[in-house]
N, C-alpha and C positions, 0 to 999 in steps of 0.2 A: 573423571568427566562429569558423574554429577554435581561433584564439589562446584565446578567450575560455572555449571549451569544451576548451581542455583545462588552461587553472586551473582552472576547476570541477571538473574530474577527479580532478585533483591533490589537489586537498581533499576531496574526496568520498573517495580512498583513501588519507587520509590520516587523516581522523575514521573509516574502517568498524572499527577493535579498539576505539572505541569506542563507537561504535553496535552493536557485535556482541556486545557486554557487558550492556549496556541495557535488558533486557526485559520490566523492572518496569512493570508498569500503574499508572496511579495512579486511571482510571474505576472506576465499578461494572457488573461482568458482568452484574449482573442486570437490570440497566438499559440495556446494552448486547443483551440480548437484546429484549429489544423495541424497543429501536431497529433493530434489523435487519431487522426489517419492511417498511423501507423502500429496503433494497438486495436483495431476494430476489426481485425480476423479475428482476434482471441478475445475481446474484451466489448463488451454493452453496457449503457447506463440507462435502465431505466427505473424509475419512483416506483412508490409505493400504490401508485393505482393503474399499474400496469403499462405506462405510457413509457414508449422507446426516448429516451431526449438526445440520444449520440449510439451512435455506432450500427450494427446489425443485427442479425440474431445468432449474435458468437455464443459460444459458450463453451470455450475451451478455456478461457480464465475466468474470474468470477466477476458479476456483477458490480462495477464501482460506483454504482449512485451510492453517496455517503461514506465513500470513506473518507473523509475529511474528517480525524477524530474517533475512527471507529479502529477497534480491536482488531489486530491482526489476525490473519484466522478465520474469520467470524462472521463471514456471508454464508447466512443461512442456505442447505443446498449445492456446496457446493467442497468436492474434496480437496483439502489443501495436505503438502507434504505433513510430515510430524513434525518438521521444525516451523514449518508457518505454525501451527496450532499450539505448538507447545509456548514461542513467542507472544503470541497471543495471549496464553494463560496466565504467563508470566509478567505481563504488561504493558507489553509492546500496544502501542497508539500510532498511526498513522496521521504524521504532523507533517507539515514541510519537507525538512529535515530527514526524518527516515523514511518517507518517500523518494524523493529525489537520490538519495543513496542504494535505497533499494534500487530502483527500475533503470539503474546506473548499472550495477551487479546485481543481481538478485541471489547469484548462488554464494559470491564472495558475501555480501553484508547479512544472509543469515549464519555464516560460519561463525563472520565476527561480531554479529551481536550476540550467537547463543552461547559464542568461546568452546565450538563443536565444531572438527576441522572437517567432521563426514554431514555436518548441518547444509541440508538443500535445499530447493525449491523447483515447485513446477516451474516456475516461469524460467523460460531459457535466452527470453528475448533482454536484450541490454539498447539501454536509449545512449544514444551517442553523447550529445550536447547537455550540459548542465542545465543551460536554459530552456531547452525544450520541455527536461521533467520539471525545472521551474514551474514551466509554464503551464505543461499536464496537470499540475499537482491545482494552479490557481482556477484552469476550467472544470476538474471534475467537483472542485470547491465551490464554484459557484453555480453548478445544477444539482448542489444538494439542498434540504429546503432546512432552513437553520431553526 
C-alpha cells in the first residue's frame, strides 16, 4: 500500500507546474452560482478580510474562497480526512479537472488518486451533473482574488 501511494505521489508532484498553471474555467459562473445552492449547508466562501461572498455560515466543509489552485488539504482550520491531507502533501492541486471529479465522487476519486481502496473523505455529498461541478468549479474561481 505504501509502494502504491507513493507512485501516486510521484506523479501527483510531478503534474502540480502543471496543474498550477491551469486555472482556466471552462463552466459558466453564473450558473455556477446557483449551483451553489446546494453546497451552502456545508460549504462558505469568504476572503481574506472576513467578508462572506456566497453561501452562510456553514462550516461543516471548509472554506472554498481560493481553491482554484490551492493544495488539497490545506484550508487553514479546518480537519480534513488523512487522505485529503495526505493528497495534498503529495500534490494534489485543485484544478478543473480534479474538482469536477472529486465533488462527482469524493470517496471514489480519493481511493483512485491515492491507489488506497480504504482512502476517504469527509465529504459524503456527490454533485449529479458534470456541468454543474463545471460550473461550481468556474464561480468559486471567480470570487477568488488572482
Amino acid at each position: 500500500m505504501k509502494l502504491k501511494l507513493g507512485i501516486v505521489a510521484a506523479g501527483l508532484l510531478a503534474a502540480a507546474p502543471v496543474f498550477a498553471d491551469s486555472h482556466g474555467a471552462t463552466g459558466d459562473a453564473a450558473a455556477g452560482e446557483k449551483a451553489f445552492r446546494q453546497c451552502v449547508a456545508c460549504h462558505v466562501v469568504v476572503n481574506e478580510a472576513g467578508d462572506t461572498l456566497a453561501g452562510k455560515k456553514a462550516k461543516t466543509g471548509p472554506n472554498l474562497y481560493g481553491i482554484a489552485g490551492r493544495a488539497a488539504g490545506a484550508q487553514e482550520g479546518f480537519k480534513y480526512s488523512k487522505s485529503m491531507v495526505a493528497a495534498g502533501e503529495a500534490g494534489l492541486v485543485w484544478t478543473e479537472e480534479s474538482f469536477v471529479a472529486f465533488v462527482k465522487d469524493p470517496g471514489g476519486y480519493m481511493k483512485e488518486a491515492s491507489g488506497d481502496s480504504k482512502a476517504r473523505s469527509n465529504m459524503s455529498f456527490k454533485v449529479r451533473k458534470e456541468g454543474d461541478a463545471e460550473n461550481l468549479y468556474a464561480y468559486l474561481a471567480s470570487l477568488s482574488a488572482e
